[in-house]
C-alpha positions in Angstrom: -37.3 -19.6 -210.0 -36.8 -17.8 -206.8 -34.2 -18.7 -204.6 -35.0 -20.7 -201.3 -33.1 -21.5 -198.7 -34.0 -24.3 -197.1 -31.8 -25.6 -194.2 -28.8 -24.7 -192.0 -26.5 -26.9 -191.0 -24.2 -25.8 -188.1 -20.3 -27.3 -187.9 -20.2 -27.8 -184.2 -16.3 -28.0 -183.6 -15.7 -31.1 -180.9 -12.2 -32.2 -179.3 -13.8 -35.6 -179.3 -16.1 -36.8 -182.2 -17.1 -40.3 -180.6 -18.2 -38.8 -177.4 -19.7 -36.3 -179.3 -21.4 -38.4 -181.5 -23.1 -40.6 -178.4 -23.9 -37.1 -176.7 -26.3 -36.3 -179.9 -27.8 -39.6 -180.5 -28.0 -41.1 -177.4 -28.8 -38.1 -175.1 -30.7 -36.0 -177.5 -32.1 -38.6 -180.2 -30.5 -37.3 -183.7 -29.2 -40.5 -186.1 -25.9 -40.9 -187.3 -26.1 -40.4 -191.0 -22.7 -40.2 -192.1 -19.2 -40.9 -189.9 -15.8 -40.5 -190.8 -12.9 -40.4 -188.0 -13.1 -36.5 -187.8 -16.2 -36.0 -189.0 -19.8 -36.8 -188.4 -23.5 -35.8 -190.1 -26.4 -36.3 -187.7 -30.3 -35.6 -188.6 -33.5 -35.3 -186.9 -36.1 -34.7 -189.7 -35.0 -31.6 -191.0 -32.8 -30.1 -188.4 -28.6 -31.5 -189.0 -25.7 -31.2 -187.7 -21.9 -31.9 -188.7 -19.5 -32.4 -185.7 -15.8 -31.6 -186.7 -12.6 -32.7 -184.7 -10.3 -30.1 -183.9 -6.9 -30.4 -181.9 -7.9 -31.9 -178.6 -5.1 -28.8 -177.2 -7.9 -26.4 -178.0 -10.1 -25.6 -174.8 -13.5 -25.6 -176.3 -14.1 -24.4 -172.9 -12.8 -21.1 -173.3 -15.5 -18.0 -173.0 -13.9 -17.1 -176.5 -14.0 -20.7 -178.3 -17.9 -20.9 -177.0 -20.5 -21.6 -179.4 -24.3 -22.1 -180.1 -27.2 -23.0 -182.4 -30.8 -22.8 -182.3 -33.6 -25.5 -183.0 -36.7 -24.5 -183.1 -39.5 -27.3 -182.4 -43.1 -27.8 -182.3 -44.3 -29.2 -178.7 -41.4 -28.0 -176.8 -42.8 -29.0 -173.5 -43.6 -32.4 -174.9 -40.1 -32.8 -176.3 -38.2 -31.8 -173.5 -40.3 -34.3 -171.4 -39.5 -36.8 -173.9 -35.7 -36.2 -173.0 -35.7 -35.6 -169.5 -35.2 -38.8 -168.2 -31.8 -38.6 -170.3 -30.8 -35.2 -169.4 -31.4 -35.7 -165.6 -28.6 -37.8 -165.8 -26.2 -35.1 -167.2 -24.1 -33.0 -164.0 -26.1 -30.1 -162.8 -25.8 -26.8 -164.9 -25.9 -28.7 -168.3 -29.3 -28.1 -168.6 -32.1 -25.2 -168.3 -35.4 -26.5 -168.0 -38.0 -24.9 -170.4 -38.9 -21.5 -169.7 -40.2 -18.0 -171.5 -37.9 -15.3 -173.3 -39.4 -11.8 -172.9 -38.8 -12.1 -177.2 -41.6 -14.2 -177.5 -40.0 -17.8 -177.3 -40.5 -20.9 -175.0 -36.6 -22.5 -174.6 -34.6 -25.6 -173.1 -30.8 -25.0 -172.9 -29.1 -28.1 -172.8 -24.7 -27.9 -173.1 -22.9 -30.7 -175.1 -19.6 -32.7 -174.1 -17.5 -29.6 -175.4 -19.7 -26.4 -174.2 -21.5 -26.0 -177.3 -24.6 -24.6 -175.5 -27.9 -26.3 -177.9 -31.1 -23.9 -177.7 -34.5 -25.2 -178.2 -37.2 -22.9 -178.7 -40.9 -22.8 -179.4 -43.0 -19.1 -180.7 -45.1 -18.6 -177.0 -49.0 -18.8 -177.9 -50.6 -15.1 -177.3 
C-alpha cells in the first residue's frame, strides 16, 4: 500500500491553555476532545489542533516567538458569516475580514489569545 498522509495537526504553543481553550471553542466553534492541565486536543471535522502550555515568562508576542497555520474550508464567505457575530466582539486588529490573495485563495485572518495568527482560506473560483 502507498503511503497517505492524511492530516496535520499543529501544536499551537499558549501561555494560557484555559483561555486558550475557550478562544477555540467558544469564538471559533472546534470541540474539546481531549484536556489535560497543559495540554488540549480540539477538532472540527477533520481539521485539529493541540494547544501546549509553555512558561507564562515567554512573550508569545514577540515577532520571533510568532506563529501560524492554515485551514482551508469550503464556503468561506458563509463560514466567516457564521462567526462574525463572535469575532466582532474581539478588539480591533484581531481580525481580517475575507478577502482575495493574488495566489489564488479567498482568506479570513483571525489572531488567538497568544498571537497565533489562524488563516482560513478557500481556492478563488476562475
Amino acid at each position: 500500500m502507498e503511503p497517505r498522509l492524511n492530516q496535520i495537526t499543529p501544536f499551537v504553543p499558549c501561555t494560557s491553555p484555559q483561555t486558550q481553550i475557550e478562544f477555540y471553542r467558544d469564538m471559533l466553534g472546534f470541540t474539546v476532545g481531549f484536556q489535560a492541565e497543559n495540554y488540549a486536543f480540539l477538532r472540527w471535522d477533520s481539521v485539529a489542533i493541540r494547544l501546549v502550555e509553555v512558561d507564562a515568562s515567554i512573550d508569545l508576542h514577540s515577532p520571533e516567538r510568532e506563529g501560524s497555520f492554515y485551514i482551508d474550508v469550503a464556503g468561506i464567505d458563509a463560514f466567516y458569516e457564521q462567526l462574525r457575530p463572535k469575532l466582532d466582539t474581539l478588539p480591533s486588529g484581531r481580525v481580517r475580514a475575507p478577502f482575495n490573495q493574488e495566489y489564488g485563495q479567498r482568506e479570513f485572518h483571525v489572531a488567538d489569545e497568544d498571537c497565533t495568527l489562524v488563516f482560513f482560506g478557500e481556492a478563488v473560483q476562475s
